[in-house]
N, C-alpha and C positions, 0 to 999 in steps of 0.2 A: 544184797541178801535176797536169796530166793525162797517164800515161803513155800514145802512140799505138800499142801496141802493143793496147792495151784498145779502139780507136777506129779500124777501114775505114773507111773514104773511102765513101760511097756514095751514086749522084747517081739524082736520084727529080723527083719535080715541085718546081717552085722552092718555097722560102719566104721569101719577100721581105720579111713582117712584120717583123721583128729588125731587119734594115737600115734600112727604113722607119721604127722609132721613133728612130734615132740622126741619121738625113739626111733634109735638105729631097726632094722628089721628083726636084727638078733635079740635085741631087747622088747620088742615087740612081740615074740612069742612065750615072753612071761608073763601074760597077760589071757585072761578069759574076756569075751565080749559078753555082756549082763543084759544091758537092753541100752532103752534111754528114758528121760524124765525131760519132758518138754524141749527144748533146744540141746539138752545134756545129753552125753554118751557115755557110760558107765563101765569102767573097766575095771574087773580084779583082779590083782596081782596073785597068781598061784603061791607062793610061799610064802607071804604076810597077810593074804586073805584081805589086803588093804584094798579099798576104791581110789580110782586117779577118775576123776568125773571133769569132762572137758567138754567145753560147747561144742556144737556140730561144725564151727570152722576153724576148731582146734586155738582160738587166740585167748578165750578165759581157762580158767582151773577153777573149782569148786572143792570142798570139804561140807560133808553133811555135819552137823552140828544139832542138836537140840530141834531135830523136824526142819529146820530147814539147809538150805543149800547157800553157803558164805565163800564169797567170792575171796580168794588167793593170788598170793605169785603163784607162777611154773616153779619157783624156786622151791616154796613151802610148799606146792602140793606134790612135787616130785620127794622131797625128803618124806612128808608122810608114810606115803606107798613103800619108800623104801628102808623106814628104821622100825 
């Protein structure tokens, strides 16, 4: 569990890597780059407007909850994004 209150928003040049190791390239362009929050990079899904939040070396998943950031499977935080 990550408290947000430890973690600004702050949007800099994309990093797309992260994303990139979890999606094909084609499913990668359904995707906007947001920024990041500490080690996180924040992506939103264009048509569910969902966040897929993945550390900077792509191996955790997060879900924002109640102000902070609660660490997931790739499994639950790919279904999030995607229902």
């Amino acid at each position: 569990m990550t408290d947000a209150g430890d973690l600004s928003m702050t949007v800099g040049e994309p990093n797309w890597a992260p994303l990139e190791s979890v999606l094909t390239r084609q499913e990668c362009a359904a995707y906007m780059y947001m920024g990041r929050a500490g080690n996180l990079e924040l992506y939103k899904h264009h048509e569910t407007r969902r966040y897929l939040n993945i550390s900077a070396d792509g191996s955790r998943f997060y879900l924002y909850r109640e102000g902070r950031y609660l660490e997931v499977t790739r499994a639950v935080a790919l279904q999030h994004v995607h229902h």
